[in-house]
C-alpha positions in Angstrom: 229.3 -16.1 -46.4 227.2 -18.9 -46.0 229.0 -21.6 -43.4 229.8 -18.3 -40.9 226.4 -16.1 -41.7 225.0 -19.4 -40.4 226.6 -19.3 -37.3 226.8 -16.2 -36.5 222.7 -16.3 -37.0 222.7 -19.5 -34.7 225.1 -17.6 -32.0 222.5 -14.7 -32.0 219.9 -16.5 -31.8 221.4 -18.7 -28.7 222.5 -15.3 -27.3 219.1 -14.3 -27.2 218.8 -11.0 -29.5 215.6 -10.4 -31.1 214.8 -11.5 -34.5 215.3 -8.1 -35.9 218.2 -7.3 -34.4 219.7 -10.7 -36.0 218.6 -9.4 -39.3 220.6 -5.9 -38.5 223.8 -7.3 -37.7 223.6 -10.6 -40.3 222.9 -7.2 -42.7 226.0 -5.3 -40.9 228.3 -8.3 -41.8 227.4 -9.1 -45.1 227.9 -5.5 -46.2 231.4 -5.5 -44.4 232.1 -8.5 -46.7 230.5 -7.2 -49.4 232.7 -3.6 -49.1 235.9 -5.8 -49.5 235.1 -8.2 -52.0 237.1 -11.1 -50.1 236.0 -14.0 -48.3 235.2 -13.7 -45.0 237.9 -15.8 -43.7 240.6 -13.8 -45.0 238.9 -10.4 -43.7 240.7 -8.8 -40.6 241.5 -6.3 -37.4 242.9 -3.7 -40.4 239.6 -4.3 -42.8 237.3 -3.4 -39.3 239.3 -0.9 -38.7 239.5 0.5 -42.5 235.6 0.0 -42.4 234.5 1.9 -38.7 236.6 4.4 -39.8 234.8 5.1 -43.2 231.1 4.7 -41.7 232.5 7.3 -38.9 233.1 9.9 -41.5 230.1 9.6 -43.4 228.1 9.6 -40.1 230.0 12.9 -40.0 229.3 14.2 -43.0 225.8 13.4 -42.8 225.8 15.4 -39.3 227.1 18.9 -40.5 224.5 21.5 -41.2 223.7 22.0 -45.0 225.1 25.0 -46.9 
């Protein structure tokens, strides 16, 4: 991910977010690429999609009273 972790890093930087927060979403992005074993560049709008949808059900999950 190197060339675009590096930019992104750079934009949030220039965008002002904290250094933490950097380190949250840089984390974020590399387990997004890490989920789909492909490069970054060849990631898209149905791999974001694909992705939300599985952290949304196992926010779910975690949410429903145990048994």
């Amino acid at each position: 991910m190197g060339t675009i972790r590096d930019r992104m890093k750079q934009d949030l930087a220039l965008a002002g977010y904290a250094p933490g927060t950097q380190d949250h979403y840089l984390g974020a992005a590399a387990r997004f690429v890490k989920r789909f074993m492909l490069p970054p560049g060849r990631l898209g709008q149905d791999h974001l999609r694909t992705h939300i949808a599985e952290i949304g059900a196992s926010v779910a999950k975690a949410a429903r009273p145990a048994r």
